[in-house]
N, C-alpha and C positions, 0 to 999 in steps of 0.2 A: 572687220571694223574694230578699232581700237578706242579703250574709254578713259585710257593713262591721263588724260588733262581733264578727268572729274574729280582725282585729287590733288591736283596743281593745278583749277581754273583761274581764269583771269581774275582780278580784284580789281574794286575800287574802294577808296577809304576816306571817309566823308568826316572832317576835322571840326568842331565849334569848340572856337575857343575868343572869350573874354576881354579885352585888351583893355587897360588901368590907360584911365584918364589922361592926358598929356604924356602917353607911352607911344601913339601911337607911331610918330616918324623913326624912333629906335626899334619898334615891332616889323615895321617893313623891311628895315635892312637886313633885320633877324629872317624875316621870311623870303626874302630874296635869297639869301645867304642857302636855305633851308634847300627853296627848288632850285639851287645851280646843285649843289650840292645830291640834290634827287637824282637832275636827268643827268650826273654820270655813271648811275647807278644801272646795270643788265638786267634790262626787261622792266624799266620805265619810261610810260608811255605818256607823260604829260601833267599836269597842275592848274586847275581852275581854280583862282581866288576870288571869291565873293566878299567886296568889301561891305564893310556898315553902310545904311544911308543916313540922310542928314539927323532923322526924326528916330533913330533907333538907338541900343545901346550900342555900345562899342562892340561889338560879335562880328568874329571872322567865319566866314565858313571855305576850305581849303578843302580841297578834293583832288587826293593823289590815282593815279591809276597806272596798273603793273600789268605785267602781260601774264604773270602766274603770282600764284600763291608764295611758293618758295622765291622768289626775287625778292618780294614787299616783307618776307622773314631778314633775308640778309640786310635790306635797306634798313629797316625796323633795330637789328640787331649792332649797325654799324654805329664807329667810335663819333664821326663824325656828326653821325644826326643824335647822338644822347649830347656832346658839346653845345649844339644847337637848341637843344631842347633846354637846356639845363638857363645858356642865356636868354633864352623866350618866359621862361619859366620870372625873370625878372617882373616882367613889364605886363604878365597877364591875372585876371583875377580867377580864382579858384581851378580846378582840374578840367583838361580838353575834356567834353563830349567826345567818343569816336563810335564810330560807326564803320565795319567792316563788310562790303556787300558783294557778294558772287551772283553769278547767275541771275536767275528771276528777276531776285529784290530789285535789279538797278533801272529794271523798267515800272517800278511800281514807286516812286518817290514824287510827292506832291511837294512845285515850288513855294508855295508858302507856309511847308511845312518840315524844311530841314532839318536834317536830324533824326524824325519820326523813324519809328522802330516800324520794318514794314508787315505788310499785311500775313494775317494768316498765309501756309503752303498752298490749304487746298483752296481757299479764295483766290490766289493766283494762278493757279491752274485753270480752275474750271474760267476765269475771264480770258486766258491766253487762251487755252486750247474751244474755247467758243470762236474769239476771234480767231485764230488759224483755221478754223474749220469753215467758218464765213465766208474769211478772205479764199480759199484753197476755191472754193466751189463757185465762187462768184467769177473767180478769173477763170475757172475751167468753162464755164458757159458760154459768159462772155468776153472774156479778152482772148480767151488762146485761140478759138477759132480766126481772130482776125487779123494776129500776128504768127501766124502758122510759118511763114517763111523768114521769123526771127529766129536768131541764135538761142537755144537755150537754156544759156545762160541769164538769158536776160529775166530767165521766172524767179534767178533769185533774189531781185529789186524789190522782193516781197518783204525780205528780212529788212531791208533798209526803212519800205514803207513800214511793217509795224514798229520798228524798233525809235523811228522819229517821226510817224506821225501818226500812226494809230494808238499804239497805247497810252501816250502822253494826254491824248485826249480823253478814250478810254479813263484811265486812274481819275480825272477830273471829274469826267460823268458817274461813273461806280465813285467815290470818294467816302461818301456818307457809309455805303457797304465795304467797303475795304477797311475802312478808320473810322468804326464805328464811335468811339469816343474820345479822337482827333478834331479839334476845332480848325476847321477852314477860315 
């Protein structure tokens, strides 16, 4: 077994940034401009823009994701996204929040609380490896006996359920213990 991509794991990288009042139709272009500019980049895997809503400030929240560590270096380091930055750098008020997250962290982020620096290591552990050890024993009783002539593969649909539907809930139920003095 090999552990080579615990130092080149995937990333994702969670952007808040500011946009100056009647900036905003020149900030879109700027950020359109940004993610074409992303996905021709090796080993990017996407771009979620969260715009402001009506009753907020102006706050972007932009969230790149790479398939390793060293990709989102080169991306990071290219001529093209410092040009970019440099014109975004116009139209927004004061310095991006960034937020770089591997592993764990990216299952531990509460939506109304963007941004937030995430919880303790061993907080995250001991609620995963509870939940894994839950789920593991729950299916071994009752589901495997009753798909005995399924493929499999089909036990890894576990990673899928924690990863979007259990923990998501989870981080909201633990919240108050994870982000102990994060306001929900």
């Amino acid at each position: 077994m090999s552990f080579a991509n615990d130092t080149d794991p995937p990333v994702t990288v969670e952007v808040l940034q500011r946009v100056k009042p009647g900036c905003e139709e020149a900030f879109e272009a700027v950020l359109n401009d940004l993610i074409h500019a992303a996905s021709t980049f090796e080993g990017h895997l996407g771009v979620n823009v969260f715009r402001p809503g009506n009753s907020s400030p102006l706050e972007y929240r932009i969230v790149f994701k790479f398939d390793r560590l060293s990709s989102l270096k080169h991306w990071e380091a290219s001529e093209i996204r410092q040009k970019l930055l440099e014109r975004a750098k116009q139209l927004t008020v004061g310095a991006s929040q960034v937020s770089v997250l591997t592993g764990l962290e990216t299952w531990f982020t509460l939506p109304t609380q963007p941004g937030a620096a995430p919880p303790p290591r061993y907080k995250m552990f001991f609620l995963t490896w509870g939940t894994i050890f839950i789920l593991i024993n729950l299916m071994n009783w009752a589901v495997v006996p009753l798909f005995k002539s399924l493929p499999p593969w089909l036990g890894t649909l576990m990673v899928f359920l924690i990863t979007y539907v259990v923990m998501p809930r989870l981080t909201k139920l633990f919240a108050k213990w994870l982000y102990p003095k994060a306001r929900r």
